[in-house]
PASEBA-1860 file (N, C-alpha, C; in nm, 3 decimals):
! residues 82
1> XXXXXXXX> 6.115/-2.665/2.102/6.052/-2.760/2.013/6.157/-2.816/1.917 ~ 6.153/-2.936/1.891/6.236/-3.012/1.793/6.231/-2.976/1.653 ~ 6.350/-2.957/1.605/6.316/-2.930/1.428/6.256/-3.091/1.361 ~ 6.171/-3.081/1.302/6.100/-3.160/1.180/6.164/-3.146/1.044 ~ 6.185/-3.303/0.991/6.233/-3.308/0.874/6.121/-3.314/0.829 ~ 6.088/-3.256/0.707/5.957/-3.267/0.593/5.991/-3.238/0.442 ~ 5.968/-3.342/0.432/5.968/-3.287/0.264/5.838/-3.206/0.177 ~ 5.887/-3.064/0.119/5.767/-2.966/0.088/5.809/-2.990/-0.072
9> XXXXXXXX> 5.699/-2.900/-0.125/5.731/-2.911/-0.279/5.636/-2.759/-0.245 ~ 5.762/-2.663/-0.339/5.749/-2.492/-0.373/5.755/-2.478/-0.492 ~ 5.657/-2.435/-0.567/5.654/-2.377/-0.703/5.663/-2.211/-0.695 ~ 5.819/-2.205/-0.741/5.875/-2.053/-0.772/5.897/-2.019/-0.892 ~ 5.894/-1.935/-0.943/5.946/-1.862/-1.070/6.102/-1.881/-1.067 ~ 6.156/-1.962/-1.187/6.293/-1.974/-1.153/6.408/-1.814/-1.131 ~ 6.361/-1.755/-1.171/6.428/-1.559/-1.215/6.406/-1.475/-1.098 ~ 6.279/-1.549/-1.036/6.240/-1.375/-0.952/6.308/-1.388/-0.793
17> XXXXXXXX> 6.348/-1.556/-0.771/6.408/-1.541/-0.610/6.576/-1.659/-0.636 ~ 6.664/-1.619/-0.550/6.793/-1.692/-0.487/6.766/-1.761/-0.419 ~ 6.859/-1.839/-0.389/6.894/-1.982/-0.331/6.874/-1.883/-0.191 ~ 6.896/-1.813/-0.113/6.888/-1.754/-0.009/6.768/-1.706/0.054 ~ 6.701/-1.656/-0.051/6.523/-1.634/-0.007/6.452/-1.775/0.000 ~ 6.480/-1.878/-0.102/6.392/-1.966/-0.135/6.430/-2.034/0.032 ~ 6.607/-2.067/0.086/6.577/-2.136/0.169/6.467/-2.072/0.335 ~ 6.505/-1.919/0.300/6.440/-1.837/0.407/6.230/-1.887/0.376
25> XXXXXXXX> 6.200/-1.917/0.307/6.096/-1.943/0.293/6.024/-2.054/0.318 ~ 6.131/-2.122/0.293/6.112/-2.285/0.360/6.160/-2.304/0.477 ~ 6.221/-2.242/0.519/6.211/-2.226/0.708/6.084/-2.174/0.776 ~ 6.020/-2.066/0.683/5.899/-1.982/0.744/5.761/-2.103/0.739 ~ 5.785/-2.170/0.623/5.652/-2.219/0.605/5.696/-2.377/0.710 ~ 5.780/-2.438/0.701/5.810/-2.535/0.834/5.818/-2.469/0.944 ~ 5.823/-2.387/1.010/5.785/-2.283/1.112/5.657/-2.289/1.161 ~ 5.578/-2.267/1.039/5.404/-2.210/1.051/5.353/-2.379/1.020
33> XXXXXXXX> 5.416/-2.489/0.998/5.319/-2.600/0.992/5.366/-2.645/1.146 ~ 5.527/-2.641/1.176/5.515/-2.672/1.300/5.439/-2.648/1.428 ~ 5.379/-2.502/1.418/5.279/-2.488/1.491/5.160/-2.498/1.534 ~ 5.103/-2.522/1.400/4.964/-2.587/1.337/4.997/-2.718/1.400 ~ 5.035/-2.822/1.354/5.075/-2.912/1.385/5.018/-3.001/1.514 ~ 4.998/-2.901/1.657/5.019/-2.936/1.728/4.831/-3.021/1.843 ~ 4.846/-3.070/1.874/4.714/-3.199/1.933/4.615/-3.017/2.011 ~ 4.699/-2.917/2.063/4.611/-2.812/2.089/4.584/-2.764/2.039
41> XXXXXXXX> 4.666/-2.697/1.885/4.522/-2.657/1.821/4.485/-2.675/1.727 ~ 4.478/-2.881/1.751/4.402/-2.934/1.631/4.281/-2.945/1.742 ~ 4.241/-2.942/1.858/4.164/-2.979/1.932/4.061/-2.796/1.939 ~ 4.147/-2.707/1.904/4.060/-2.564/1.898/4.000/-2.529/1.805 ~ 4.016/-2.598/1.641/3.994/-2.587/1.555/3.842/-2.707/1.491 ~ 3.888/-2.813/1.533/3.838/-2.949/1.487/3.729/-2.972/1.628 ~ 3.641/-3.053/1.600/3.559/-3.109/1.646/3.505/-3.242/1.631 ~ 3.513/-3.364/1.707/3.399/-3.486/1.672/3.267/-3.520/1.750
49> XXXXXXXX> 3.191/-3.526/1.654/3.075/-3.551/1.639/3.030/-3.683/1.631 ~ 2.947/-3.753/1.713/2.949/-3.847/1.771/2.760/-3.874/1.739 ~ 2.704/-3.900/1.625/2.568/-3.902/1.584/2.491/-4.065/1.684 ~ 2.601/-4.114/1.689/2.583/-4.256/1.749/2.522/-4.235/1.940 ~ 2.628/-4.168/1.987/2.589/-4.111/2.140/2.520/-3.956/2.160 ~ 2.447/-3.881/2.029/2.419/-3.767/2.002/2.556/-3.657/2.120 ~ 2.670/-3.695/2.037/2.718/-3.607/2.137/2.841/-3.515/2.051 ~ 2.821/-3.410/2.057/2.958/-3.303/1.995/3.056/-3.212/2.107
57> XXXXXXXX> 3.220/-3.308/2.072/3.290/-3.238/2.156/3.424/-3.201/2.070 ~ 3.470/-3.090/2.168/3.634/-3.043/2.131/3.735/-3.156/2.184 ~ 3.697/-3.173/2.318/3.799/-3.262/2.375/3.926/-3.258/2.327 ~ 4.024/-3.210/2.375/4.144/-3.281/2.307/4.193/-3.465/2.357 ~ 4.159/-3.494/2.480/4.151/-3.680/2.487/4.112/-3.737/2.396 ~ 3.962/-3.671/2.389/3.882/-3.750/2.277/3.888/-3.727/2.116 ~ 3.994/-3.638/2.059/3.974/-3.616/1.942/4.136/-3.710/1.929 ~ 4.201/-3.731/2.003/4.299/-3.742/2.009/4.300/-3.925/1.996
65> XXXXXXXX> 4.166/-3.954/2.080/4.151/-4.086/2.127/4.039/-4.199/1.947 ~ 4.040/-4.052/1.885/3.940/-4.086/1.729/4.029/-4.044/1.655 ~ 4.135/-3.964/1.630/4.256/-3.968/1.538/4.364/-4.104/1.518 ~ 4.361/-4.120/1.598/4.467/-4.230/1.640/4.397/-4.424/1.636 ~ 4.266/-4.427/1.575/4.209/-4.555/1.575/4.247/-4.558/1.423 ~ 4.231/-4.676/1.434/4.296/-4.781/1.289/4.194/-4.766/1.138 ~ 4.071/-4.796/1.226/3.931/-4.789/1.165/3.869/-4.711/1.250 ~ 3.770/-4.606/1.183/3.657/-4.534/1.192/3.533/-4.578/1.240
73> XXXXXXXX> 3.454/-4.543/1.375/3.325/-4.581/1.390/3.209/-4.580/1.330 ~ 3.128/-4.589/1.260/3.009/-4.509/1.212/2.958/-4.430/1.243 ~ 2.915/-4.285/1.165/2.826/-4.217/1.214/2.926/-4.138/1.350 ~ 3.031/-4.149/1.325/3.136/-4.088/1.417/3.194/-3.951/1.307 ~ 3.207/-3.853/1.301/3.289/-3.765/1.201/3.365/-3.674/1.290 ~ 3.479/-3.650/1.222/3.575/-3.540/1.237/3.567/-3.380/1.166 ~ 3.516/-3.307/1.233/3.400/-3.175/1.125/3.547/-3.066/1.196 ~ 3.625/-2.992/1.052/3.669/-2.852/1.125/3.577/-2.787/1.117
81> XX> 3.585/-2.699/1.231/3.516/-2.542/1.251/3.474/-2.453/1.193 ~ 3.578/-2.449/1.031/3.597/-2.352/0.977/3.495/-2.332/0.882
END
């Protein structure tokens, strides 16, 4: 997998960590978004709901195919799981 440039913002205690932990930490947490990140398991997590065709799916095509429009359908939603 490709490294990702991202810009994060970390609120540390200036005293309690080094330039050496802080960068080890910001590798871990770009690590753990890179994985999140990914169309599978935004598609295991997330769901759209489709009130218009009474229809609720995971799909990854189709969540993929309602992330990626310009404008929003009505009565179309993007619901996580959680």
């Amino acid at each position: 997998m490709k490294a990702v440039d991202r810009d994060l913002l970390i609120l540390l205690h200036e005293d309690r960590y080094n330039e050496q932990q802080i960068q080890h930490a910001v590798k871990q947490i770009s690590e753990m978004l890179s994985l999140i990140e990914t169309m599978d398991y935004l598609s295991a997590v997330m769901e759209v709901v489709d009130c218009n065709k009474s229809r609720i799916t995971n799909k990854r095509t189709v969540l993929q195919k309602v992330l990626s429009r310009k404008t929003q359908k009505p009565f179309e939603f993007i619901i996580h799981k959680n």
